[in-house]
Every structure is written in C-alpha cells, then in structure tokens.
C-alpha positions in Angstrom: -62.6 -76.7 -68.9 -60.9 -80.0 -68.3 -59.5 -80.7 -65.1 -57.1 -83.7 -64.1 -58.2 -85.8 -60.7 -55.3 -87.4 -61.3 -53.4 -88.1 -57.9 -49.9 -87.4 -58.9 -48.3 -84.3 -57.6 -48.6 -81.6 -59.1 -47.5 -77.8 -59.3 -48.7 -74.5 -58.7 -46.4 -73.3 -61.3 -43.0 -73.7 -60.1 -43.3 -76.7 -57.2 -43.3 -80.0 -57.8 -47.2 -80.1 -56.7 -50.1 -79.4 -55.0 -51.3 -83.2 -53.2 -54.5 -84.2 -53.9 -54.8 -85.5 -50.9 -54.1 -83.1 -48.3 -52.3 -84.4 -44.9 -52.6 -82.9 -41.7 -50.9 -84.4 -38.3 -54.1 -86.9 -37.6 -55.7 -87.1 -40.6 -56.5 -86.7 -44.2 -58.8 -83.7 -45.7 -59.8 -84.3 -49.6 -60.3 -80.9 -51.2 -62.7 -81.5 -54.4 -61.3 -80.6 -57.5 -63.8 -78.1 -58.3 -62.6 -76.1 -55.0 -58.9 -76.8 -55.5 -59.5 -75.1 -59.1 -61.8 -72.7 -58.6 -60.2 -69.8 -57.1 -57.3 -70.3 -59.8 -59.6 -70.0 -62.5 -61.2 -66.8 -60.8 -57.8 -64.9 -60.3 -57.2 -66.2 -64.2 -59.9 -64.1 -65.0 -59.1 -61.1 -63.0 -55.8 -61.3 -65.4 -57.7 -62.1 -68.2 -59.5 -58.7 -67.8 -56.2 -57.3 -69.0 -56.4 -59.8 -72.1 -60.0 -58.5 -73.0 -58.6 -54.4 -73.2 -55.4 -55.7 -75.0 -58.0 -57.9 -78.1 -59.9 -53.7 -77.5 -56.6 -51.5 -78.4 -54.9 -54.3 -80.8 -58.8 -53.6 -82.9 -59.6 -50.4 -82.0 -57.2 -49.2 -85.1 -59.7 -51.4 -88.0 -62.3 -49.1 -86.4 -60.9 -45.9 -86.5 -58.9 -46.4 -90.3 -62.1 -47.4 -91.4 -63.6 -44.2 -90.4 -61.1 -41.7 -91.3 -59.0 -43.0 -94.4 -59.4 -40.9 -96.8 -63.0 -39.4 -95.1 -63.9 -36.3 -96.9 -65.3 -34.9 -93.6 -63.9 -33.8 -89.9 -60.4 -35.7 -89.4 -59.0 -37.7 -92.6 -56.3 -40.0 -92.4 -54.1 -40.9 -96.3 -52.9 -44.0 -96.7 -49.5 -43.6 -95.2 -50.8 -41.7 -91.9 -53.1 -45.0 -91.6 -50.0 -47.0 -91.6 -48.5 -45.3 -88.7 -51.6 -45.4 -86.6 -51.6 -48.9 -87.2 -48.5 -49.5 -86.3 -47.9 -47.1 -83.6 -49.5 -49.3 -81.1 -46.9 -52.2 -81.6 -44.3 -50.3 -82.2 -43.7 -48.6 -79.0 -44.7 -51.6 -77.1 -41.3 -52.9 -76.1 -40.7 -49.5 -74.3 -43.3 -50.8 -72.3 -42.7 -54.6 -72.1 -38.8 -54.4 -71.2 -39.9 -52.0 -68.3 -42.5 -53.9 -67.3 -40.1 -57.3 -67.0 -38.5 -55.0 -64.6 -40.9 -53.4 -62.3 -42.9 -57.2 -62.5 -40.0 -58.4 -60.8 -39.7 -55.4 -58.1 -43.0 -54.6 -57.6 -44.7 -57.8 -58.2 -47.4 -59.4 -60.6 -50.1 -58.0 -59.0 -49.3 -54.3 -58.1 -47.8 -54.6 -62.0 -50.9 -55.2 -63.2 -52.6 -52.7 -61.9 -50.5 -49.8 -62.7 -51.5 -51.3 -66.5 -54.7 -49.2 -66.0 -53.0 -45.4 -66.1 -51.6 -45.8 -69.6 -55.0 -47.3 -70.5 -57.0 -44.9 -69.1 -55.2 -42.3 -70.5 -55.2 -43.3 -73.6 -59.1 -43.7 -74.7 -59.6 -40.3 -73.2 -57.1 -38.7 -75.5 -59.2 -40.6 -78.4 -62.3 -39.8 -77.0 -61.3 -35.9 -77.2 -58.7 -35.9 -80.0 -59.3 -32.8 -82.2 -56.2 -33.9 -84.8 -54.1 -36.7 -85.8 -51.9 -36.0 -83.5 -53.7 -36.3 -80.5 -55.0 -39.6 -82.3 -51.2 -41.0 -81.9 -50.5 -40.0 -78.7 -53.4 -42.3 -77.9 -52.4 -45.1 -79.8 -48.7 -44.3 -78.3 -50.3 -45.3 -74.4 -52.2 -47.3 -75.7 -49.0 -49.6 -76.9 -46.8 -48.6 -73.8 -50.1 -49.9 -71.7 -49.9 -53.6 -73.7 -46.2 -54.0 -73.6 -46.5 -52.6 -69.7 -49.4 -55.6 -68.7 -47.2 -58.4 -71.0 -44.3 -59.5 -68.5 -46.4 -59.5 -65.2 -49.7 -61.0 -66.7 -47.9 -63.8 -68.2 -45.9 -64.8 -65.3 -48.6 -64.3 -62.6 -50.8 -67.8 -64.4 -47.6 -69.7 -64.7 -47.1 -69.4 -60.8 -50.6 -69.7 -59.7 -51.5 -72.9 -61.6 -51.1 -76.5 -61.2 -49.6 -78.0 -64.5 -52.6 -80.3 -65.6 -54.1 -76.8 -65.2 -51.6 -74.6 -66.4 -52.2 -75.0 -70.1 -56.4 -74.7 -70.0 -55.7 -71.1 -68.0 -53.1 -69.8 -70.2 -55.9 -70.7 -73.0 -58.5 -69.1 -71.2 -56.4 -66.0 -70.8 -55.5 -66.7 -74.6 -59.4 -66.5 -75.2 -60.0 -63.0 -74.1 -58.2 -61.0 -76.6 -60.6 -62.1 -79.3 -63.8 -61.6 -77.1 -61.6 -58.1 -77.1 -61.9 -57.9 -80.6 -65.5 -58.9 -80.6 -66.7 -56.1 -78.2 -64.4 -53.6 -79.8 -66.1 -54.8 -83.5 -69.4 -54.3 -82.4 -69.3 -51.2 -80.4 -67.8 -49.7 -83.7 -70.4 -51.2 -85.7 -72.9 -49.9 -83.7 -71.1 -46.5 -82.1 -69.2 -44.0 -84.3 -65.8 -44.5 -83.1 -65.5 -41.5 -80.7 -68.2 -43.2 -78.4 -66.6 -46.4 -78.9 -63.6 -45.3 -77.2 -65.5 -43.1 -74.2 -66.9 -46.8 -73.9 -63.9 -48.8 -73.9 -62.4 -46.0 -70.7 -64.4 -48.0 -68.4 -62.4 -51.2 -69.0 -59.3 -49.9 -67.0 -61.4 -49.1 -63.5 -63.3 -52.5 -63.7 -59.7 -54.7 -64.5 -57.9 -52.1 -61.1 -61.2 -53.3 -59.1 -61.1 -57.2 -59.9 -57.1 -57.5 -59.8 -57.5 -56.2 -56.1 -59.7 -59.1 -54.9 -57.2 -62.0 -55.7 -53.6 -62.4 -54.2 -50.0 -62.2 -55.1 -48.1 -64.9 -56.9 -46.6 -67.2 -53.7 -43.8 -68.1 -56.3 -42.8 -63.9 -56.3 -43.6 -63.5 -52.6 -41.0 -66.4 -51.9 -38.6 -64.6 -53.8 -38.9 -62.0 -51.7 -38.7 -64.0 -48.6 -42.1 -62.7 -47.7 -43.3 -66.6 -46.3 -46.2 -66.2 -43.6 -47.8 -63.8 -47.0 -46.9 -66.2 -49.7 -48.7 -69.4 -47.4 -51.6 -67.1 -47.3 -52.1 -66.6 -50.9 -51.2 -70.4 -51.7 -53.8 -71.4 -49.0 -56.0 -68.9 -51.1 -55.4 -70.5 -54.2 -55.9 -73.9 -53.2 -59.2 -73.5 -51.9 -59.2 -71.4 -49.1 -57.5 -74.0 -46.8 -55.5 -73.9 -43.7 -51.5 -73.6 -43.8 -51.5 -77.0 -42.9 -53.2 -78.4 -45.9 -50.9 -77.2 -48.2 -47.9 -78.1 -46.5 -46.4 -80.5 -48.7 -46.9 -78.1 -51.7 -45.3 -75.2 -49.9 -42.7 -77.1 -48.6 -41.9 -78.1 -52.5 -41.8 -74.3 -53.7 -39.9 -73.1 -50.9 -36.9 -75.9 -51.8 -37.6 -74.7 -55.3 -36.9 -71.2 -54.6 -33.8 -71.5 -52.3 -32.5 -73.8 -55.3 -33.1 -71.0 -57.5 -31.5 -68.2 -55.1 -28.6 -70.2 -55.0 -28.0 -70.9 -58.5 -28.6 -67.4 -59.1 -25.6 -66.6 -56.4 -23.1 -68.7 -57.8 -23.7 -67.0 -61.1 -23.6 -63.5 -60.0 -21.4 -63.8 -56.9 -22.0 -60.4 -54.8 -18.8 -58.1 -54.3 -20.6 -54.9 -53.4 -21.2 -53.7 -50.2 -24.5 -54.8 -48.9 -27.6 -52.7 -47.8 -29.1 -52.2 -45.1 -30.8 -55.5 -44.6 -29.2 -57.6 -47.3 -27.0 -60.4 -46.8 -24.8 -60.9 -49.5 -23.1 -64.6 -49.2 -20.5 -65.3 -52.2 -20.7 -68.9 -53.1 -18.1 -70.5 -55.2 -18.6 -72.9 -58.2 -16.7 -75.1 -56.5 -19.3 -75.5 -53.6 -16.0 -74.7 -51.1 -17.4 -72.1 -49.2 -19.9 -70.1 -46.7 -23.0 -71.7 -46.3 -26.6 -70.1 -45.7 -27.9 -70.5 -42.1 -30.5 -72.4 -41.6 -33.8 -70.6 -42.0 -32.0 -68.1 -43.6 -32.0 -67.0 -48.0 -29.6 -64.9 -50.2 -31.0 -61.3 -51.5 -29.6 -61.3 -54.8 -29.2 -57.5 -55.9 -28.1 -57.7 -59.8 -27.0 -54.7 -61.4 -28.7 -53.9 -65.0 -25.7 -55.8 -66.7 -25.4 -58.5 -64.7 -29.7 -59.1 -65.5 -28.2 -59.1 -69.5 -25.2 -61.4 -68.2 -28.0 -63.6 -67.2 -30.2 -63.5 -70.1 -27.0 -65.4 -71.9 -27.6 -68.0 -69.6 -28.8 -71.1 -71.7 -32.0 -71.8 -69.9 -33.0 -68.0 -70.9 -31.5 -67.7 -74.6 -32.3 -71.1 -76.0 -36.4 -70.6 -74.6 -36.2 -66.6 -75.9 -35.1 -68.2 -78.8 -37.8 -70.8 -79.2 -40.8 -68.0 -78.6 -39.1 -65.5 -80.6 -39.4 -67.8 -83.7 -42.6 -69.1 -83.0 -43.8 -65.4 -82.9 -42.5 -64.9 -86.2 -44.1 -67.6 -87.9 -47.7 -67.0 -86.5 -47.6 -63.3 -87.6 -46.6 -65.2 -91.0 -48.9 -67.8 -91.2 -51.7 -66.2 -89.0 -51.8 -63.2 -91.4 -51.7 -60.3 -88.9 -51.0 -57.4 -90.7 -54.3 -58.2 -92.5 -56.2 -57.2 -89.3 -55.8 -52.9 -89.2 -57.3 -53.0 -92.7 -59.7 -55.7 -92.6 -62.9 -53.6 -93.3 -60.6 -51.6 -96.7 -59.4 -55.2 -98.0 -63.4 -57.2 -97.5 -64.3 -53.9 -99.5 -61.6 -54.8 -102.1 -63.0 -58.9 -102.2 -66.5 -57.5 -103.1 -67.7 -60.2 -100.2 -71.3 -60.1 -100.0 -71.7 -59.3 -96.5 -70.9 -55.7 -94.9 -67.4 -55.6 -94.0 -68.1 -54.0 -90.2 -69.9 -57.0 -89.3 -67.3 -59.5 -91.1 -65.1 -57.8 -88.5 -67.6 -59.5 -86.0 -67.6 -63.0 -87.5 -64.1 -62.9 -87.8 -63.7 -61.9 -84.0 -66.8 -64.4 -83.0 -64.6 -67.5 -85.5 -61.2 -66.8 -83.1 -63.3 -67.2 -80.4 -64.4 -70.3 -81.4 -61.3 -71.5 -81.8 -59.8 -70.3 -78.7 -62.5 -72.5 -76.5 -61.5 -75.2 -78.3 -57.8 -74.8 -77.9 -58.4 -74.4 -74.3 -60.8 -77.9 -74.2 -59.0 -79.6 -76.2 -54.9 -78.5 -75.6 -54.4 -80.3 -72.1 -55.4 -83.8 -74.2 -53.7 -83.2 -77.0 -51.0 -81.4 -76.7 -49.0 -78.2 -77.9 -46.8 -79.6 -80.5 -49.3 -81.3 -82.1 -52.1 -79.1 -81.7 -49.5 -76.1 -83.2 -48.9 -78.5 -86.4 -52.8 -79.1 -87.2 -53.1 -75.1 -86.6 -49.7 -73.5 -88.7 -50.3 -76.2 -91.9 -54.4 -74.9 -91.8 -53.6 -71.3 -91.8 -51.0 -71.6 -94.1 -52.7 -73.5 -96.8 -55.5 -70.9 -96.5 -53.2 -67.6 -97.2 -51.5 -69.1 -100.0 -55.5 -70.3 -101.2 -56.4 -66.3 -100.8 -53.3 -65.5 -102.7 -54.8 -68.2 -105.8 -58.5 -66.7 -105.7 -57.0 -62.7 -105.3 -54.7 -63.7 -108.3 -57.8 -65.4 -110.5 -60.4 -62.5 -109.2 -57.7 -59.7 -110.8 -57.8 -61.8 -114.5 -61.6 -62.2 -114.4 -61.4 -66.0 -114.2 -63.3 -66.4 -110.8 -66.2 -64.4 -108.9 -67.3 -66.4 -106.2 -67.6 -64.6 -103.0 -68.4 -67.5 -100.5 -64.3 -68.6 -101.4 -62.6 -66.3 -99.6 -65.5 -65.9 -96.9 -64.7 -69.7 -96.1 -61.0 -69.1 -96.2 -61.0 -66.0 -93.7 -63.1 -68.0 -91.5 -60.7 -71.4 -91.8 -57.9 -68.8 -90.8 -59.5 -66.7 -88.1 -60.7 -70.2 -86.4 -57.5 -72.0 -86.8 -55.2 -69.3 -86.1 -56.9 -68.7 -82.4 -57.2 -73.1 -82.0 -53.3 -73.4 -81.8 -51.1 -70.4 -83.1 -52.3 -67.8 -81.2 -52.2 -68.8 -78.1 -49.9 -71.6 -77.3 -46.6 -69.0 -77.8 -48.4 -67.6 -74.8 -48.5 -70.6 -72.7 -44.4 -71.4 -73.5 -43.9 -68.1 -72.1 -45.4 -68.7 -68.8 -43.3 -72.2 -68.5 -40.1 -72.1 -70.5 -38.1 -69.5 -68.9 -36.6 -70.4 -65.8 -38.7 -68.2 -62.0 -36.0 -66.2 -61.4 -35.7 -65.3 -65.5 -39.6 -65.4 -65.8 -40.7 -61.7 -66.0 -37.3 -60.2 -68.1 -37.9 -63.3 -70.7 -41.5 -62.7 -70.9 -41.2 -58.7 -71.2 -38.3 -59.4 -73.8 -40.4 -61.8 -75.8 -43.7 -60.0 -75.9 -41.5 -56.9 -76.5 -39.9 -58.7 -79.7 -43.7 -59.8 -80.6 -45.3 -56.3 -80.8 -42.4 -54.9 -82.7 -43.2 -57.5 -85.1 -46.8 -56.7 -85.6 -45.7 -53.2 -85.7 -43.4 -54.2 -89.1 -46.1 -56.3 -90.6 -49.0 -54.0 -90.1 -46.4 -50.8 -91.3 -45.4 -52.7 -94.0 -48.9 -54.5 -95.2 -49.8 -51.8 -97.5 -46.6 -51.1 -98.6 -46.4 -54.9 -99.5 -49.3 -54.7 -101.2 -48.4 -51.6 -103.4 -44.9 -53.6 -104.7 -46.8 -57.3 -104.9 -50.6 -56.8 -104.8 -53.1 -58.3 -102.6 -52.0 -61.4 -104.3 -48.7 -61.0 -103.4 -49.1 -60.6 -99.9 -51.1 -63.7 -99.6 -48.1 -65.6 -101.1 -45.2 -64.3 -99.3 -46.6 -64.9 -95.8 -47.9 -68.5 -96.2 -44.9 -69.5 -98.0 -43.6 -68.4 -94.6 -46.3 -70.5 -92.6 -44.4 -73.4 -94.3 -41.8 -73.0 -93.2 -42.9 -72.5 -90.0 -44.8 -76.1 -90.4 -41.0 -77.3 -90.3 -40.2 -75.1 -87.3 -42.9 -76.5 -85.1 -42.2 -79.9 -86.2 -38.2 -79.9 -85.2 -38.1 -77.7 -83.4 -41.5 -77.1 -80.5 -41.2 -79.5 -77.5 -44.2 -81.2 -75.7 -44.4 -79.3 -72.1 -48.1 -80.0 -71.7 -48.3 -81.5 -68.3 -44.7 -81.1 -67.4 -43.8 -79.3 -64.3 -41.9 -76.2 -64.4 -38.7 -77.5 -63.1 -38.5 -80.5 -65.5 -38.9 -77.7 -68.0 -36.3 -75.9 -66.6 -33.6 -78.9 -66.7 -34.7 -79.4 -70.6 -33.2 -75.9 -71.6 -30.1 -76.5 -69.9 -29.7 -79.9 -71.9 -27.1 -79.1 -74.8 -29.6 -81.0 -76.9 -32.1 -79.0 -76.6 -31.7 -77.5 -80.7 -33.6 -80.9 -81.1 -37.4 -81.7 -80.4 -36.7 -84.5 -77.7 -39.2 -85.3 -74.7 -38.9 -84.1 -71.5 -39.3 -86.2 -69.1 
C-alpha cells in the first residue's frame, strides 16, 4: 500500500490535515508513518468486512441460477423466474440505501453498520431453508435491503477517517473486497451445493458486528453532533493512539471545518420552529446582519424531510450526484454487469474449454488482481487517468466478444482461448479503474453535512441500475443475441470514454474542502483542476 511521508498537511477526511510532525507545548513527538496509518487501515478493514458479504450476495445469484434453471429435480427456476431472482437483489436496494443515508446521519457510521448484519443474517437463513421460490426471493429481497442499508454509512465512514494521500489506497482496499466476495462465494459453490453455501455465508454477519465494535466512530460525525471530548478520542485513536495533545492542530482544523459547515447549513435552512428541548435554534441571515453563536457554542440544525430534498438542489450536492450517477451508468455499460447472474449459462453457450464453475473463480481471482493494482497504483496516477486506461480496455473487449459471438454463430471462427482472453482483459480491467474509483468520488465529492444522503442516493441509483441490466440481459439477448448484447453495451463504454475524458476531475490528493469549493464553481460542467 503506498503511503505519502510527505510533510504537508493533510486530512483525515474533512480537515485540512493531520501534521506530520506533532507539537506539543515543549516539544516535538514524530509519529512513524506506519503507526499514523495503521489503525486507519485496520478500521478500513473492519468496513471492508461489509464489502466482502456485499461481492457474497451480489454472486450468490450465478450460484444458485446455475443450479435451479430449468433443473429437472427439487426446486426449478424458467428463464423468466431467473430474471427476477437476479434482479431482485438490486432492485429493492434503494429502499435500503435512501434509509440508510438517513439513519447514517442519526445514528452514526458505526452503529449503521452494524445494524447491516440483521437483514444479512436473515437473509441466508431463509436460503438455507427455502422449501419454494418464494422463500428464495424473500431472501434475495434482505439480502438487497441489507446492501443498499450498509452503502451510505460504509462509504462515508473511510472518507472521514482517512488522510487524503491515504484516502484513495483505502477506498481501493475497501473497493478490493467485493471481488474476494465473489471469489469465496465461487468457490464455496463449486465445492458446496448451494444450500450449504449459504448456511456458510450466515456466519459473515456475526464476524463483520464483532470487528465493527473494536474501532471507533467517525470524529467528522461525532463533531456534528457536538460530541467533542468523544470525537478527540477516536481522532487520537486513529492517529496512532496518541494523546489529545498530539493531534491538536488536526482537531483544531476539523472543528473550524464543521462550525463552517453548521453555519452554511443555517443560513440555508434558517430555523422558524420552536426549538426542543436542548436545541438552540439561531436564524442567520444571508446578509451576515444578525445573532451571532457564542463562543464555544454550535447550531443543532433540525431539517425537516423537505428541507433535506431542498438541500440536495444545492449545487455542491446535484452537480457531484450528477457526476457518480453517470459514471455508474457507464461502468455497468462498459464493465458488462448484467453478464455476471448468468456467467456459468453464457461460458456454457461459448463452448470454453474449461468448466464454467471454476471460470467463475478466475474471473473473481482476475478482479482481484486488478483491484490491488488500482489500489497500488491509483494514489500515483491518478483517477481520471487511471478511469481512461480502464473504460477504453473494457470497452474494446465487449464490442471484440460481440465480433467472435457474431463469427462463432456463422461457423467462421472456433477458437476458445479468444473469448477466455477477453473475459479475463475485462474482469481485470474493470476492477483496475471502473469499479472502484465511482466509490472513492463518493466518499469525497459530496459536501460532510450532504455526505450520507448523496452516498445512499447514489448507491441507491447504482443498484437500481444493475437490477435493469441483469432483468433485462436475457431479454436483450432474446431480441439481439449474445452478439447483440456485446455490441450495445460497449458502444456505450465509448461513450463513456468521452464522459471520463470531459467530464471526471482529478481529486486524488485533494482535501475534502478544496473538493467541496470545486462543485460550487459554476464551471464545474468542465474537467478543470482543483487546486
């Protein structure tokens, strides 16, 4: 994993920065990088246990339609029925996501994330003792509430934990796990029929409640809530287990960084309500003619459910939404994903030479691959650039699977090895830049007080769709062929090659409040640098 040294400030996510040197009143303490980074790389990976079960459900349905479509024992699935299962999963997850960008926000990041693990829970029982297809959806119904449910708070949580020369390698990390999802879900269905496979995959949701407990709050979120002595204790904790006094100057920052917030977010939603018991409510004109905070003192800012739309118009909200939401769209284009539900049915249909269950594997063990190398290789390069080299690879492959499909079906071409190197140069590339780096924008583009409502509403708009492409894949197949299907989304990953190119900024590196000021430019329609 690379880390900086470098000794400019920088942020835990929404400050301007964590020193590297460390100042107390008589003299200077040097925390190693390895200990400054450390503990946020372990309470990464406590969220990235949620990553790992969402890579298990997202593949749990190529196990289980490979089993049961059109199985002339037990429970059978048709081709539509399939469909549904597929997409049932996706398709309820914004029930789940635009709740969670609520509670993420009330309850906080962490005790969010571990409510994720009912649902779950739930869920691969229900599999695990399904007698008909109905039981079967249920499952795959809390299984999707369960992903959209873990999107908002799991994605905010790394953006506020992390410096910003780490930011990027964690979100990547995190970014890593849904495959090595896939790859444990592909081989215990390999190697398990698919009942025990999912009696396995219940334990996941005890182990993530267990690890989330050991790491702390987001200090960002506690600030918000003008729980201070709580949010110095987990900054301290995420610095390197060091004493209030070493991160001072950092604390200092995100404390000025949340007031500024707090106030911005009173002057747009000025309070005319009676106030609760405990709440101050300060009105503050645009003007800046008017009641000032006491010293020491912060606004509670209670918004209505209307006023939390009004502020989604904001530009620092819409123009970001609309930046992920596109992006989105044009990796589930160019990255193929509706292919993934029927992988196992459409290898078959290829005549590739190997068995299909453990091409699952390779294709899970090939994102995985490119994953470490997106998160070794992003901080140096760059999103923007490392988005291009991914969106023009996987596009050029689909539209090369839609020639060999189209040459297979008029006998002018059998060469198996063709598409094998294709699906690999797709599975690899789509997981090096594609896959994850929407993720990463998520966790910096939308403004603190925005963070959990803009990442619920995008990973809400995300699963819905990969529920329409995985629906729609085999009904897209039966107007086009396979041929077709190849064609129509990477003529679509080209023109997503032009989206990342005018459209994607470069926020490697930047901190969060730089970020911030870029979306409010009015120039922002147009890729230019943020300084």
């Amino acid at each position: 994993m690379a880390v900086n040294s470098s000794t400019d400030s920088s942020s835990c996510g929404d400050g301007p920065g964590t020193q590297r040197e460390l100042k107390s009143d008589s003299d200077i303490w040097r925390v190693s990088t390895f200990r400054t980074a450390l503990p946020q790389v372990l309470a990464t990976c406590a969220q990235s246990t949620l990553l790992l079960e969402l890579g298990m459900m997202v593949g749990v349905p190529t196990i289980v339609i490979a089993a049961l479509l059109n199985s002339e024992t037990g429970l059978s699935m048709n081709s539509t029925q399939a469909s549904w299962f597929a997409g049932i999963i996706f398709g309820v997850q914004p029930l789940g996501s635009v709740l969670s960008g609520y509670l993420s926000e009330v309850l906080g990041r962490k005790r969010s994330m571990m409510l994720v693990a009912v649902p779950q829970l739930i869920g691969w029982l229900l599999m695990y003792f399904s007698q008909d297809l109905l039981m079967i959806y249920i499952s795959g119904f809390m299984m999707g509430f369960s992903i959209g449910f873990m999107e908002a708070p799991s994605l905010s949580y790394v953006g506020e934990i992390c410096q910003p020369h780490l930011r990027a390698n964690m979100c990547s990390l995190t970014s890593l796990n849904v495959p090595l999802g896939y790859l444990v879900m592909y081989l215990l269905g390999t190697i398990l029929d698919w009942r025990t496979t999912a009696l396995c995959s219940a334990a996941m949701p005890i182990l993530t409640v267990l690890a989330i407990t050991l790491v702390p709050e987001s200090p960002m979120w506690l600030l918000r809530k003008d729980r201070r002595v709580e949010a110095e204790a987990a900054l301290c904790w995420l610095r390197g287990w060091v004493q209030p006094a070493d991160v001072r100057a950092e604390f200092a920052s995100l404390q000025d960084y949340s007031e500024k917030s707090k106030m911005e977010q009173c002057q747009d939603n000025p309070q005319t309500r009676s106030p609760k018991k405990g709440q101050i409510y300060i009105e503050v004109p645009k003007n800046g003619n008017g009641p000032r905070l006491e010293e020491g003192r912060s606004p509670k800012v209670a918004q209505t459910f209307s006023e939390k739309l009004k502020d989604l118009s904001r530009p620092e909200m819409m123009r970001p939404l609309r930046l992920v939401v596109l992006y989105f769209f044009f990796y589930h284009c160019g990255g193929l994903t509706g292919l993934r539900p029927y992988m196992v049915k459409v290898f078959g249909q290829l005549k590739l030479s190997l068995d299909p269950y453990w091409l699952t594997v390779a294709s899970a063990l090939l994102q995985i691959s490119g994953a470490v190398v997106c998160m070794f290789t992003i901080h140096r390069i760059g999103k923007r650039k490392i988005s291009l080299v991914s969106m023009s690879a996987c596009s050029l492959s689909v539209l090369l699977l839609g020639c060999y499909v189209l040459l297979l079906r008029y006998g002018q071409i059998d060469q198996p090895l063709v598409p094998m190197v294709l699906f690999a140069t797709l599975f690899f590339f789509t997981n090096l830049g594609i896959g994850p780096v929407p993720w990463a924008l998520i966790s910096e583009v939308f403004p603190p007080r925005g963070r959990g409502m803009g990442g619920g509403i995008s990973s809400g708009i995300y699963y819905l769709m990969f529920f329409l492409v995985t629906k729609t894949f085999l009904d897209i197949q039966g107007l086009l062929g396979l041929h077709g299907v190849f064609f129509l989304y990477g003529c679509l990953g080209v023109v997503g090659i032009v989206f990342v190119y005018n459209c994607v900024p470069e926020t490697e590196g930047k901190r969060l409040e730089d970020i911030e000021k870029f979306f409010k430019d009015k120039k922002t329609d147009r890729v230019v640098p943020i300084n």
